[in-house]
C-alpha positions in Angstrom: 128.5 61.3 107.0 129.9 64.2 109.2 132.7 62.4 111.7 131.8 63.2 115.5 135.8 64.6 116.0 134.4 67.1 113.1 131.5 68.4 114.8 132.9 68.7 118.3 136.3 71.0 116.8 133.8 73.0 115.0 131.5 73.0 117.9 135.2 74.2 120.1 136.0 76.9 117.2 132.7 78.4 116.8 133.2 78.3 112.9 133.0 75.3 110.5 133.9 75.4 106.5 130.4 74.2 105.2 126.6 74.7 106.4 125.7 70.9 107.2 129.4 71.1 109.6 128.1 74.1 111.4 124.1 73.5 111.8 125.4 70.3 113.8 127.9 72.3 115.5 125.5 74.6 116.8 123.0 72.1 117.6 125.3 70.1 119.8 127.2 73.1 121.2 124.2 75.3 121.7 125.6 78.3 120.7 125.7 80.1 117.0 128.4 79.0 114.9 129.9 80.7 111.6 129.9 78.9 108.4 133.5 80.3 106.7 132.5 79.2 103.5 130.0 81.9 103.1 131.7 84.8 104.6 132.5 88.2 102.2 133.2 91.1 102.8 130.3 92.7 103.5 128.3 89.3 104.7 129.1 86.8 107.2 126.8 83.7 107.9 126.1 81.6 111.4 124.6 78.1 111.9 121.8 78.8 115.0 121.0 76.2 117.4 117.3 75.8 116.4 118.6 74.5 112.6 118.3 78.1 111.0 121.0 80.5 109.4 121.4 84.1 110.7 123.0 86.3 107.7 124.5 89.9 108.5 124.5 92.3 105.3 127.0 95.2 106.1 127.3 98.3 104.2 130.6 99.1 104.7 133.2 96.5 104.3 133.9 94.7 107.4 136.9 92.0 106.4 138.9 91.4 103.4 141.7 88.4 102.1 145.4 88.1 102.1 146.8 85.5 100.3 144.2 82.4 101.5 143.1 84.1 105.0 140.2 86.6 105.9 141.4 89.2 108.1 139.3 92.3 109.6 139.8 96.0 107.6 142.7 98.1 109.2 142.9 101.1 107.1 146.2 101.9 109.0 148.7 103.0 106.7 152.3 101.1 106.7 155.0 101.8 104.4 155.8 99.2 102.1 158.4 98.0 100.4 158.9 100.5 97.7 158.4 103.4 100.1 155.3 103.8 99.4 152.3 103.8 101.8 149.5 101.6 102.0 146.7 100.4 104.3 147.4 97.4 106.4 144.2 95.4 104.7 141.8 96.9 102.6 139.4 95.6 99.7 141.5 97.4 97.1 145.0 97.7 96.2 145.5 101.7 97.9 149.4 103.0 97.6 150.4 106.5 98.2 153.3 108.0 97.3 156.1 108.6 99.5 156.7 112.2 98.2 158.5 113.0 95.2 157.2 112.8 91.0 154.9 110.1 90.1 151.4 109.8 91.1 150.4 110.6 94.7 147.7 108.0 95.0 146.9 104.6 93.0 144.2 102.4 93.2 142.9 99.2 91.4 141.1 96.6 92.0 141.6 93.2 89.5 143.6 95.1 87.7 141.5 98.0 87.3 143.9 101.2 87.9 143.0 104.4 88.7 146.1 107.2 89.7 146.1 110.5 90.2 149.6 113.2 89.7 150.2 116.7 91.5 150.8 119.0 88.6 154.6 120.7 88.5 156.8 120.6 91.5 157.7 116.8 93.2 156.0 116.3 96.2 157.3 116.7 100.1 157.7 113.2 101.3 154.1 112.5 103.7 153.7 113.2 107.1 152.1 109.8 108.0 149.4 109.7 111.2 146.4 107.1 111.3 145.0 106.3 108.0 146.1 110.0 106.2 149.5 110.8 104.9 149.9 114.9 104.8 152.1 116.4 101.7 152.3 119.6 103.4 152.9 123.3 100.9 152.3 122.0 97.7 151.3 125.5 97.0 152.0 128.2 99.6 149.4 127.9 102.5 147.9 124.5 100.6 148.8 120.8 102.1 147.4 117.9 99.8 145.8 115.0 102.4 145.4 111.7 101.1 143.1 109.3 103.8 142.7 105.4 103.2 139.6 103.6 103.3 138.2 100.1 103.4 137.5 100.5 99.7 138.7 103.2 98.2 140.8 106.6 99.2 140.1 110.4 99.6 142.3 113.2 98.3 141.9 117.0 100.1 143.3 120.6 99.2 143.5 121.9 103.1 143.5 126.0 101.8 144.6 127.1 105.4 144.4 131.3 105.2 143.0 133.8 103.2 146.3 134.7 101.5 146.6 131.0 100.7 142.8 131.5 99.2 144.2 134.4 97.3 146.4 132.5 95.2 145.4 132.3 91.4 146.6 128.9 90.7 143.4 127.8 93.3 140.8 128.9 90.5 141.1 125.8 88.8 142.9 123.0 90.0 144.0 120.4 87.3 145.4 116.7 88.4 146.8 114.5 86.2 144.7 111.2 85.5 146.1 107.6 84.3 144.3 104.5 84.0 144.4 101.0 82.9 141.4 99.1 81.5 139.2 101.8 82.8 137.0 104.8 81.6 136.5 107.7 83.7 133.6 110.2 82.7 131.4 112.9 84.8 127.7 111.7 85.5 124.8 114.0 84.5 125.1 114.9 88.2 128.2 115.8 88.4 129.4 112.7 90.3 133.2 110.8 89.0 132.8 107.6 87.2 135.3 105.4 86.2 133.7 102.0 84.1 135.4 99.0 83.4 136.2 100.1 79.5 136.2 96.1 78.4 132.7 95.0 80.2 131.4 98.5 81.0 130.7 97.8 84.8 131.2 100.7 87.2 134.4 100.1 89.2 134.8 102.9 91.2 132.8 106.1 91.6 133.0 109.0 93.7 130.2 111.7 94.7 129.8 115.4 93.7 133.3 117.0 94.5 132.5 119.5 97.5 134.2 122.0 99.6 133.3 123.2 103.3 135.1 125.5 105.1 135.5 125.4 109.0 132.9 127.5 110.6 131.2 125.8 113.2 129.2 126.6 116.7 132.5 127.3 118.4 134.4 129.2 115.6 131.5 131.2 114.2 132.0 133.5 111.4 131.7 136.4 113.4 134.7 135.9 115.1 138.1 137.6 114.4 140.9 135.0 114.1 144.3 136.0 113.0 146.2 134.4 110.0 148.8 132.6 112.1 145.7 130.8 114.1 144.2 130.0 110.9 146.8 128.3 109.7 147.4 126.5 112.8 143.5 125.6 113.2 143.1 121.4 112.2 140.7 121.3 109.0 137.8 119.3 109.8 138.2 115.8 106.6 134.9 114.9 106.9 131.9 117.0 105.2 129.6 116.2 107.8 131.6 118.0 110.5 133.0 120.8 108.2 131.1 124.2 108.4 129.9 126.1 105.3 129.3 123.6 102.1 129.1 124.4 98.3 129.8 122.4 95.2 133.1 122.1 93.2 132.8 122.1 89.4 134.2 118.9 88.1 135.6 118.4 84.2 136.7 115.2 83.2 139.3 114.2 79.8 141.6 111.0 78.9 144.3 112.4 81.1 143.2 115.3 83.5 140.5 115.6 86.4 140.0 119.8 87.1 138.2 121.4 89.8 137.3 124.5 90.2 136.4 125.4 93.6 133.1 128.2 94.7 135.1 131.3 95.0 132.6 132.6 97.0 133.4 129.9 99.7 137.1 129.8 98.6 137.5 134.0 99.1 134.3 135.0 101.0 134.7 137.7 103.7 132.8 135.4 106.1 135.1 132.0 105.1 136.8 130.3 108.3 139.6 128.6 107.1 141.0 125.9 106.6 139.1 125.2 103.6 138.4 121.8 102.4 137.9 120.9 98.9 137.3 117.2 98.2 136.5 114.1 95.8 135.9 110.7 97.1 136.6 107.9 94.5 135.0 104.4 96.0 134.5 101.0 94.7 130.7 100.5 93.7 128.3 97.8 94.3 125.1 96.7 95.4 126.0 97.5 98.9 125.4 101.8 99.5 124.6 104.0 101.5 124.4 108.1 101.1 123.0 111.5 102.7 120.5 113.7 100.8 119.4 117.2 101.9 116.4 119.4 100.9 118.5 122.2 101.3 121.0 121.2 98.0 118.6 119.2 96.5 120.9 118.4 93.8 123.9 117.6 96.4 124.6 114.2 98.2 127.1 112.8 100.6 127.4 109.3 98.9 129.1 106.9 101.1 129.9 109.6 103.7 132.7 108.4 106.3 132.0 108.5 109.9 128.4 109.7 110.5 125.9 111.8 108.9 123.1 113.9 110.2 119.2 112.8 110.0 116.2 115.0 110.3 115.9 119.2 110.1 119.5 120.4 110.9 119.6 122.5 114.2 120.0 125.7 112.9 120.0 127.0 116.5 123.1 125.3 117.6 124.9 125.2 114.1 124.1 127.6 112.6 127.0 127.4 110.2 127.0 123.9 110.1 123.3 123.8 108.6 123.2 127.0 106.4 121.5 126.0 103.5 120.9 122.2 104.5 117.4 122.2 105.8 116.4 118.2 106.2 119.0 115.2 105.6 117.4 112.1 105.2 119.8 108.6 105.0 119.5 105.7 102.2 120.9 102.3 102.0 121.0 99.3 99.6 121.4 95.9 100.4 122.1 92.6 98.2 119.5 90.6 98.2 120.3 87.7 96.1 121.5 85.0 98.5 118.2 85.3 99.9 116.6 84.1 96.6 114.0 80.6 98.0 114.8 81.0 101.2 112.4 81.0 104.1 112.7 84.3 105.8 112.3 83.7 109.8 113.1 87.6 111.1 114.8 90.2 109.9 116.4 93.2 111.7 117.9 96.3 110.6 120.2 98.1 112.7 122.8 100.8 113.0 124.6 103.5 115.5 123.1 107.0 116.3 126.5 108.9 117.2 124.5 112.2 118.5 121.1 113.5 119.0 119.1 116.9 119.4 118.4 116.6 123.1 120.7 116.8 125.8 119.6 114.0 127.9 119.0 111.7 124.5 115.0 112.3 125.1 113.1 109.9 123.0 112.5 110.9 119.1 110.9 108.8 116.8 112.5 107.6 113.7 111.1 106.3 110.2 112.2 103.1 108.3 110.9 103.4 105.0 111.8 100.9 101.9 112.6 103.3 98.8 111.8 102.5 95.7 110.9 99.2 94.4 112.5 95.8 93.5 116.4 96.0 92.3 116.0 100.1 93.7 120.1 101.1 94.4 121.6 104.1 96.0 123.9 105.2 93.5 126.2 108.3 93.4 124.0 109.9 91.3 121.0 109.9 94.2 119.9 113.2 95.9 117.1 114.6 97.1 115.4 115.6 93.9 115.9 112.1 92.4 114.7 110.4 95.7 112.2 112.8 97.4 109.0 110.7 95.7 110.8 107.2 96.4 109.6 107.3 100.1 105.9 105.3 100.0 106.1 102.3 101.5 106.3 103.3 105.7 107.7 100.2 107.6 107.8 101.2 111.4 109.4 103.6 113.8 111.2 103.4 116.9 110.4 105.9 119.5 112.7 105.1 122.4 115.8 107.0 124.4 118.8 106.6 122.7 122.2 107.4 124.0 124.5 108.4 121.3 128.0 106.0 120.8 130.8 105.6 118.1 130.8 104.6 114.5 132.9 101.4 116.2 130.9 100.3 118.9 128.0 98.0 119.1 124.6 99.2 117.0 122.0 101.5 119.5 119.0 101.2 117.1 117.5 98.4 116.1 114.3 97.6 114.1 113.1 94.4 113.6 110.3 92.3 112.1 107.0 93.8 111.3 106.5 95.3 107.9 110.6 95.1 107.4 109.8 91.0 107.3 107.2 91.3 105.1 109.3 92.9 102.7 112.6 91.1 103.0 109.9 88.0 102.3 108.7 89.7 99.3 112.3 90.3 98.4 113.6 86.9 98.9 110.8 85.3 97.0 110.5 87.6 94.4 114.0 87.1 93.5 115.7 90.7 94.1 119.1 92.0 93.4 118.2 95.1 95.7 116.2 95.8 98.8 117.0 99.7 99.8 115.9 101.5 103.2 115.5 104.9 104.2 116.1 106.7 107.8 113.7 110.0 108.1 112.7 111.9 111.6 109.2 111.2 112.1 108.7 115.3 112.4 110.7 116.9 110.0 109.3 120.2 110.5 111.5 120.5 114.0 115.0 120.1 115.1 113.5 117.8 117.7 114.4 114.5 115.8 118.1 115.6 114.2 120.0 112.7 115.0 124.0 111.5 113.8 123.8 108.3 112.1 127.2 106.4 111.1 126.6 104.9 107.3 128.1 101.5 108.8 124.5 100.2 109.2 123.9 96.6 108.6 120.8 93.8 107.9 120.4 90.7 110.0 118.2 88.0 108.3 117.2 84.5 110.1 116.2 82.3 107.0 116.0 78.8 107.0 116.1 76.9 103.6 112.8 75.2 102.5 113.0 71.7 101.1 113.0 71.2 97.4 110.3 70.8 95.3 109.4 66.9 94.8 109.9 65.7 91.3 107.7 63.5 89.2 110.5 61.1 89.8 109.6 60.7 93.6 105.7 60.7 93.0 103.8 57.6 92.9 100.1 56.2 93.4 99.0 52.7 94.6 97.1 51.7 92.1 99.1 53.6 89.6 102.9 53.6 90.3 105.4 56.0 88.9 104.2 59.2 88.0 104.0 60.6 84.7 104.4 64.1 83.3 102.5 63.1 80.2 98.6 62.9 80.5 98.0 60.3 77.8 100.6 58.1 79.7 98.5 58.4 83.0 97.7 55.2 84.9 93.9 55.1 85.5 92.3 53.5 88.6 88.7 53.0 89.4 90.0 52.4 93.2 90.9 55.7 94.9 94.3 55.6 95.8 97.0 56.2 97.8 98.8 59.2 97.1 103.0 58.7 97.9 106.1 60.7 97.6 109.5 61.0 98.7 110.8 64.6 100.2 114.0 65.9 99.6 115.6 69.0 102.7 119.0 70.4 101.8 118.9 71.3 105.8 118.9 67.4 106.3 122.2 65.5 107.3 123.1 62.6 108.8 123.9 64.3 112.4 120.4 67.2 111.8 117.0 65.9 111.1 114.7 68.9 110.4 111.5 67.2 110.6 109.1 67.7 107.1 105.7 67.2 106.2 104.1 67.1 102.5 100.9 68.7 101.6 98.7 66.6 98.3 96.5 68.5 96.4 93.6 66.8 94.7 91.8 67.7 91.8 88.5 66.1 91.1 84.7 66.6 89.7 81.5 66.7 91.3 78.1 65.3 90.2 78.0 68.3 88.4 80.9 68.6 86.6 82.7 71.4 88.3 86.2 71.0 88.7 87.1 71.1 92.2 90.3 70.2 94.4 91.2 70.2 98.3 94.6 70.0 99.8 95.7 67.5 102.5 98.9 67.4 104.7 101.0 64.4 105.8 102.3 64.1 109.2 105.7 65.3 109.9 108.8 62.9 109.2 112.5 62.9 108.5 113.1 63.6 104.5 115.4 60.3 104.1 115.7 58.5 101.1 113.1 55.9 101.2 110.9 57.3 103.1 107.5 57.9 102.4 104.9 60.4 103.0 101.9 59.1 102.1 97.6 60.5 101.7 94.7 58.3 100.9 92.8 59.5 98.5 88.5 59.7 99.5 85.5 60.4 98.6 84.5 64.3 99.3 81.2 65.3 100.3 78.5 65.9 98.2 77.6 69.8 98.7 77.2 71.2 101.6 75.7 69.0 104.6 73.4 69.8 108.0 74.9 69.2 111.3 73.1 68.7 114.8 75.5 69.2 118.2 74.5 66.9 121.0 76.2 67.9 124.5 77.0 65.6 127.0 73.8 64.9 129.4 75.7 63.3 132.3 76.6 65.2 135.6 78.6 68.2 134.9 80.8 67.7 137.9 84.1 66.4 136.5 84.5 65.3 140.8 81.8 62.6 140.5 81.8 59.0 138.7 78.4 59.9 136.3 80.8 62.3 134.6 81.2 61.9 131.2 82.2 64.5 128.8 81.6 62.9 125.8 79.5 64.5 123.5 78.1 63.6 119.8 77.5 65.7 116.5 75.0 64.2 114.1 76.5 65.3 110.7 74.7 64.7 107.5 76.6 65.3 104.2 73.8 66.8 102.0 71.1 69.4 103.2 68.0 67.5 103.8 66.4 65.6 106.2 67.0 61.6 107.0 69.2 59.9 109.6 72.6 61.2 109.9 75.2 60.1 107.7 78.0 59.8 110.4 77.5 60.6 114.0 81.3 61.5 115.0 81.5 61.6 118.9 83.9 64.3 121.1 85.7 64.0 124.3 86.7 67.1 125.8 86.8 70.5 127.2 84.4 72.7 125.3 80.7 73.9 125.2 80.5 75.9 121.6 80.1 73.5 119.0 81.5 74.2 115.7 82.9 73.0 112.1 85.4 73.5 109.8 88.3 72.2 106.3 91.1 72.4 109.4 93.2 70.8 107.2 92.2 71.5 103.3 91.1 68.4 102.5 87.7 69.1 101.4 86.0 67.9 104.4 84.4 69.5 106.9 85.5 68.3 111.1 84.2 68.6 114.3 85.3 70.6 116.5 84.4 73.1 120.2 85.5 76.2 121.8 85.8 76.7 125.5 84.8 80.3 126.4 86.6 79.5 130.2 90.0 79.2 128.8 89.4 80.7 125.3 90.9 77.4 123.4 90.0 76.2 120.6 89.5 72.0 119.9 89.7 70.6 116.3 89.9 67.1 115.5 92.5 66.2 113.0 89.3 64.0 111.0 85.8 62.6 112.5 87.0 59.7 113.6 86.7 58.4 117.2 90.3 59.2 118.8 91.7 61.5 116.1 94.3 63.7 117.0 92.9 67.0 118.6 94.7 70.4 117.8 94.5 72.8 120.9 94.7 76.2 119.8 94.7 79.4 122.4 93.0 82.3 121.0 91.5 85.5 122.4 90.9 86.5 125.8 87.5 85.5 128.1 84.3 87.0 127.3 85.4 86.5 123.4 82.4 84.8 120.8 84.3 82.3 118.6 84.3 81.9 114.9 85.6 80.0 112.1 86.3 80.8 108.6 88.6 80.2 105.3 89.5 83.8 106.2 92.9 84.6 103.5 91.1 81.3 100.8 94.0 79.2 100.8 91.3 76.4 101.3 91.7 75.7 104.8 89.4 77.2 107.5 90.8 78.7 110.6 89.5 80.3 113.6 88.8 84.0 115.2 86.8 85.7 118.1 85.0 88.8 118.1 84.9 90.9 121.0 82.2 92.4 122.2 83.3 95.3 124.1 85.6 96.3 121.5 83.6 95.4 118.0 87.0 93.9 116.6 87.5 90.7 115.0 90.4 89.1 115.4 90.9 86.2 112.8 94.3 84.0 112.8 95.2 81.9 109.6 97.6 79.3 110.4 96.0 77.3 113.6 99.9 77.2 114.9 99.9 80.0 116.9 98.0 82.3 119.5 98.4 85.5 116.7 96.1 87.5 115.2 96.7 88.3 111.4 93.8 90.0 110.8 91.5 92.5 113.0 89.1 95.0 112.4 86.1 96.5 113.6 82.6 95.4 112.3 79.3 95.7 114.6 77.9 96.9 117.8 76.9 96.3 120.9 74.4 93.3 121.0 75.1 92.0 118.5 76.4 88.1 117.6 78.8 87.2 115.3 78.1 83.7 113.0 79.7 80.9 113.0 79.0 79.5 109.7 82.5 78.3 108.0 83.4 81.4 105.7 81.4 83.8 106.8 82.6 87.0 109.7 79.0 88.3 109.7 77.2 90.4 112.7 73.6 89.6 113.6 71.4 91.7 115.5 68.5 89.5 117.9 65.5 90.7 117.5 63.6 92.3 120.6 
């Protein structure tokens, strides 16, 4: 029993420890509130007003623990203790060195350590700005920069002139490697591994080692610099806004990590320095995100920092920047396992465009695809090669103006719902590990749709959590009792009975009642032996303990029946006191002639007559359409007084008709439009939305309304 003191402090913090604390927190407050319980570092979960949960899935890591505490990342580096330097809260243990011998950078994570030395001379002690500590001359011309991240670190050569270039002991670079309980080996791809040696998971992992140098639209490599400016000129740390790219050679043993750089890039005549040569070592997960490019099809920028570019690179205003990158398109991978039974309301997906092609941010469409299939992950390894067929399942696109922002500020592109719901549906029920996305331009044949887009992209989901299913244990019949697994220990009745059962919400508590209802399905056989079954729902009720939800069993109809509509004959003027709406169907249940079997009578709006299973329970009801107002009528059962579901649908001038239009054993209801041809056919009787339309026939022709059927007729002349 949650204590009203409880909900009301939650309700004042906007965060509660538990799920049933913050649905009623929300619900009384009227605002969302976050459940604490749930939140990780990536993921952070809120209690909504209406009873549902809203999840966000982010790729990068967005908080982290000390001691018993969440607190947000801040990659800020503070000096510790020891001297060395660290980042203020990060999800792994990140120390570099404060100059000296020893390893200039350590990290592990649950004991996992992974450290790497500067061969020969001690280091300079750091010059410490932001998130990178700067070991400036390690070789003459050469700094070694070290930069913290949320999970993991970078480590740069900065070659600042040609006669720095020159230097022999920059054809190969060798760094001591130490390690404890972990195995570090080069993929196939040339990407850095390092693999939990006792269970064999991947820890960390780092992308193809690459080097750029630092030609770009305003230091082209036609201009003359001298050495001094050179050496003076900041060297651009992430690849994305570096200049000129090429691969490093990577070679891996027990104790070393060598790179050798391109020495093309490293000595070229056309090389604007600084150059930048660079690994990335990251922890791994489900959660990813990378940068291919068509250009280096075997290349990627695997959880690149900042942003990336998307679509054909501008070569006309870069061209530099995009020599030899022609198209980038963007992955990411999400988690999907908390997801597993849930009912998935909406789903969004959004993330922050830092630049565009056009001056004035005029509109360019973008593509969301979903790559690969279920449990697909982006993985160091992925490039464009690996990926390029991956890219069949279209979701949407947003074609809009967008004005570029910051990797930090709030998302400027956002798509929601549609096919992206269908799938995260598909996901949740089919039990994936993985769900993956992909950002293209919809033309990647122009520069038009180049965009920047920051890899700290995220997935909303609004999911509610279905009740469970009822066991045999909260089943009964009357006749019949408790329910029985075991045929051969059945109860048999020659009584039709009444069907019961008890239902069972974990979004019920004693201060939120989310309202159920139960659906029966029952099997029986006609006169001619054919199996057959129908399903019928309950009405809607709280899921306590001890309540039932209860269906009497009865007799279906034998066959398909004949049906007469008799409309009202009194004065049609609703203004005078002969007006009577009431009107009367004369329904027999087998197709032949005789009196009717029941003569069900109607009071209401409508002038089409028309029939249909609205509920699955094997019985055909009553029910009209009113072409004024486009509104459906259906009777909940033939019975005088029966409750009447009013359903909107379609627009004037629309001809009705009703059908079993998906076969889930229920019939629903559609128009067809005549100055279109479409059909429009909806399948839950809940809501005003088409789920299916299509074209089918021509002008004067009528569609039938026969349950089942979405046929055209053409009159004859």
């Amino acid at each position: 029993m949650l204590q009203g003191g409880a909900v009301a402090a939650a309700a004042e913090a906007g965060e509660a420890p538990n799920e049933q604390l913050a649905k009623a927190a929300a619900k009384e407050s009227g605002r969302e509130v976050e459940v604490t319980g749930l939140r990780q570092e990536r993921r952070e979960v809120f209690a909504n007003p209406d009873g549902s949960f809203t999840a966000h899935e982010y790729t990068e890591p967005v908080r982290t623990r000390r001691g018993t505490s969440w607190v947000p990342v801040d990659d800020t580096l503070v000096q510790r203790a020891d001297g060395g330097w660290a980042p203020k809260a990060a999800t792994v243990d990140v120390e570099f060195s404060d100059g000296g011998q020893g390893p200039f950078a350590r990290m592990n994570r649950v004991g996992r350590e992974y450290a790497l030395t500067w061969p020969g001379a001690s280091l300079p002690k750091p010059k410490v700005e932001g998130n990178t500590a700067r070991y400036e001359e390690v070789l003459p011309g050469v700094d070694l920069t070290v930069r913290a991240g949320a999970e993991g670190f970078a480590h740069y050569l900065v070659v600042k002139t040609a006669e720095a270039a020159a230097n022999p002991e920059l054809d190969t670079i060798e760094l001591g490697l130490s390690t404890k309980g972990l195995t570090v080996t080069e993929s196939a791809g040339g990407a850095l591994k390092a693999t939990d040696t006792a269970a064999g998971g991947t820890v960390f992992e780092a992308g193809r080692a690459k080097m750029w140098d630092s030609s770009s639209e305003s230091t082209p490599a036609r201009m003359t610099i001298t050495s001094e400016q050179q050496a003076t000129q900041e060297a651009e740390l992430d690849q994305a806004e570096g200049g000129r790219q090429a691969s490093v050679e990577l070679d891996v043993t027990k104790d070393t990590i060598t790179l050798t750089p391109d020495a093309g890039l490293l000595r070229g005549p056309d090389t604007v320095y600084p150059v930048v040569i660079d690994p990335i070592p990251r922890t791994t997960g489900t959660t990813a995100w990378t940068s291919v490019m068509s250009g280096m099809p075997s290349e990627q920028d695997w959880k690149y920092s900042g942003h990336a570019g998307m679509g054909k690179c501008p070569a006309n205003y870069n061209p530099t920047e995009c020599s030899g990158i022609g198209v980038r398109r963007l992955l990411f991978s999400f988690p999907m396992g908390f997801y597993s039974g849930k009912q998935i309301l909406s789903t969004s997906f959004s993330a922050r465009v830092g630049a565009v092609y056009w001056a004035d941010a005029k509109a360019e469409p973008v593509d969301l695809y979903r790559i690969g299939g279920q449990n697909y992950t982006v993985t160091s390894s992925s490039n464009w090669s690996n990926t390029q067929d991956d890219w069949s399942d279209y979701l949407m696109t947003v074609d809009q103006q967008i004005s570029p922002t910051t990797c930090s500020s709030p998302a400027n592109l956002h798509f929601s719902n549609g096919e992206l719901l269908e799938e995260t549906k598909a996901a949740a029920a089919g039990g994936w590990s993985t769900m993956s996305l992909g950002l293209k331009a919809k033309d990647e044949s122009t520069y038009y749709g180049w965009k920047r887009i920051c890899g700290n992209a995220y997935l909303s989901v609004n999911y509610n959590t279905p009740p469970m299913q009822v066991t045999t244990a909260l089943m009964s019949s009357n006749p019949g009792g408790q329910c029985v697994v075991d045929p051969a220990k059945a109860p048999y009745s020659d009584v039709l009975p009444q069907l019961r059962a008890e239902a069972r919400d974990p979004d019920h508590t004693s201060s939120y009642t989310d309202q159920v209802k139960m659906q029966f399905q029952v099997f029986y056989k006609d006169g001619a032996g054919t199996s057959r079954s129908y399903y019928a729902d309950t009405l809607y009720k709280s899921p306590n303990p001890g309540t039932l939800f209860t269906r009497q069993v009865t007799q279906p109809p034998l066959g398909s029946g004949i049906g007469m509509w008799e409309p009202s004959t009194t004065a049609d003027d609703p203004t005078t006191t002969a007006y009577d709406p009431t009107s009367t169907f004369h329904l027999r249940n087998t197709a032949n002639g005789g009196f009717p079997d029941t003569k069900p009578t109607y009071k209401g709006p409508g002038t089409v007559p028309l029939t249909g299973d609205w509920n699955g329970d094997g019985i055909d009801t009553i029910g009209t359409y009113d072409p004024e107002t486009s509104t459906f009528y259906l009777p909940e059962s033939n019975a005088v007084g029966a409750a009447v579901r009013k359903v909107p649908f379609g627009n004037r001038g629309d001809l009705p008709v009703a059908g079993d239009w998906n076969g889930d054993g229920r019939d629903t209801v559609g128009v067809w439009r005549p100055s279109t041809h479409f059909f429009y056919l909806n399948n839950e009787l809940t809501n005003s939305t088409a789920d299916v339309s299509f074209v089918y026939g021509a002008t004067g022709m009528i569609p039938m309304l026969a349950t089942g059927t979405a046929t055209v007729l053409t009159p004859s002349a």
